[in-house]
N, C-alpha and C positions, 0 to 999 in steps of 0.2 A: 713434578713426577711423583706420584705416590707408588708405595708399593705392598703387594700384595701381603699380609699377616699370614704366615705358616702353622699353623695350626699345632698345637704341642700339648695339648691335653686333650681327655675322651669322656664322653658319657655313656657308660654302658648299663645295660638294664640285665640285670643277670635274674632268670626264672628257674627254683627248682621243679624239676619234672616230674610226672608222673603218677603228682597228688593233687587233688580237687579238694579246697583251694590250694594253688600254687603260690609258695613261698617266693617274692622277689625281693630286690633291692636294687636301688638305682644310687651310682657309686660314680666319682671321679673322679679320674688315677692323672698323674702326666706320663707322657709318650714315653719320657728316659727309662720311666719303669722297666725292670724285667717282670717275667712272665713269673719268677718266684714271687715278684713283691706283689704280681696282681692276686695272685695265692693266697696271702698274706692279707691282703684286703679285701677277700671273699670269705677267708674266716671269721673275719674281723665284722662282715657286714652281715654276716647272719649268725655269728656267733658258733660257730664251730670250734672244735678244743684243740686240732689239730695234730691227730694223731692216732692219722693212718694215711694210706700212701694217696695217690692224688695224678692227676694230668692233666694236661689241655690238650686239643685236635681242635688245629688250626687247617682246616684244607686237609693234606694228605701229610701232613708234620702232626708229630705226637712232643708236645713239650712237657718233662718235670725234671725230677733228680734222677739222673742216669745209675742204670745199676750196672754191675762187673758183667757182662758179654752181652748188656745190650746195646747195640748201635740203634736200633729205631728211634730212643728219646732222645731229643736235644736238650742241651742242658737250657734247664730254665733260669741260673742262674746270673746267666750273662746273653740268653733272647731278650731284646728290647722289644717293649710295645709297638714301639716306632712303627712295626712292620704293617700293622692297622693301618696306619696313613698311607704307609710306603707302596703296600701292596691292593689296598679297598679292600681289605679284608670285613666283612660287615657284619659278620656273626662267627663266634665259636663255639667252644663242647668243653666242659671241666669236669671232670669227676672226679668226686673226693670218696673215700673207702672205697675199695675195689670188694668189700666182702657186701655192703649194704648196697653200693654203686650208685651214690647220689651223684647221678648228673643233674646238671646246672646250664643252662642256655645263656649265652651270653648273644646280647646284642648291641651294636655300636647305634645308638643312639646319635650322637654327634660330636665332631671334632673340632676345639675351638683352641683357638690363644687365650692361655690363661692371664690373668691378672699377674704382674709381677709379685705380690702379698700374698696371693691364694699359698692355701696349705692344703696339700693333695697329697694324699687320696682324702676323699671327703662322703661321707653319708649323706645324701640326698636326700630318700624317701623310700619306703616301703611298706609290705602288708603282709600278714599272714608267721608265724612263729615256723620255725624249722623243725623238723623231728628229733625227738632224742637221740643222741649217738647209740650205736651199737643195738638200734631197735629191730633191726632184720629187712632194712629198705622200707620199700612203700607196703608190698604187702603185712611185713610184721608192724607198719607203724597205724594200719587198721585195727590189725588183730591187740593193735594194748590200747588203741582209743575205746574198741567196743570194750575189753575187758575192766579199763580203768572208770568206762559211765557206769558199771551194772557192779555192783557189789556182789552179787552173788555167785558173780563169774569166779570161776575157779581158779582163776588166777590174779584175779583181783587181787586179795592183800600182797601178794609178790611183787606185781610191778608196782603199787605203791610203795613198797620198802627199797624196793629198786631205784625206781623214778626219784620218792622222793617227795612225793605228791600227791593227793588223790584225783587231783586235775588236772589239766591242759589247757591254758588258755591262747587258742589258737591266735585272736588277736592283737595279744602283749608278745610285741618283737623287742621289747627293754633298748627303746632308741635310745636313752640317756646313756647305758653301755656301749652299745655300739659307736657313739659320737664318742666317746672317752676312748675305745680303742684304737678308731680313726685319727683320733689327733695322738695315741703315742705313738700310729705309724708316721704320721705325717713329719712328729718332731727327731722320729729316728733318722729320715730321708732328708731333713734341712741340717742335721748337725754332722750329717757326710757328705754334703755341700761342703 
């Protein structure tokens, strides 16, 4: 008699929206995770600083950190992933800063039985660098790409003293960081094993 492997980890392909090219990252968590830890490893996978407010919409569920009289958010803190498997859930919605409002596409990619060894959450693969924090969304993160190429944009030396940079290199996502972060989430979730 054999039996069927129940599936306890996820591949999900998370897309930020809204900008051509679209920042992704393909990430993967295991199911025990709560809906904070996948948080946790969406800043982690695109390098956010983590600090501003946030959520996921799951279906007609809004998951993060509940605030004093609101009932609509479940607490993220103790939602399990699980509910992906439990319920086909096959795509969600994350946004992080509600002032810039970077939503994030989240797609379930595939559900498998992990390795007993695997260390999850784990960096996969991806393309394209994220916007600087606190740039104004997609529209102001046009308005500092065109002013950061043209020097003589009037605002040019500003957002260089700001940024930090005279450039943008769309293509450098710094995977060797994000693999470094990925594994102190990983080694945080096995040492509360």
């Amino acid at each position: 008699m054999t039996t069927t492997a129940v599936p306890d980890s996820a591949r999900l392909k998370i897309t930020l929206l809204d900008l051509d090219p679209a920042p992704w990252r393909e990430v993967e968590v295991p199911l025990s995770m709560t809906f904070k830890g996948l948080h946790d490893t969406i800043q982690a996978a695109f390098l956010w600083h983590n600090s501003h407010l946030w959520e996921f919409e799951v279906g007609d569920r809004r998951y993060g950190l509940p605030l004093d009289g609101d009932d609509d958010i479940k607490d993220a803190t103790t939602a399990r992933l699980v509910k992906l498997r439990d319920e086909g859930i096959a795509e969600l919605l994350y946004t992080y800063d509600m002032g810039d409002n970077w939503e994030h596409h989240i797609e379930v990619v595939s559900l498998f039985e992990a390795p007993s060894d695997s260390r999850l959450p784990a960096f996969i693969a991806g393309q394209w660098r994220r916007p600087p924090e606190d740039v104004g969304g997609a529209p102001g993160f046009e308005a500092f790409l065109e002013a950061l190429a043209d020097p003589s944009h009037e605002e040019h030396d500003d957002l260089v003293d700001w940024y930090g940079a005279d450039t943008f290199d769309r293509e450098d996502i710094e995977p060797d960081v994000i693999k470094i972060q990925m594994a102190r989430l990983a080694a945080r979730r096995r040492s509360k094993k």
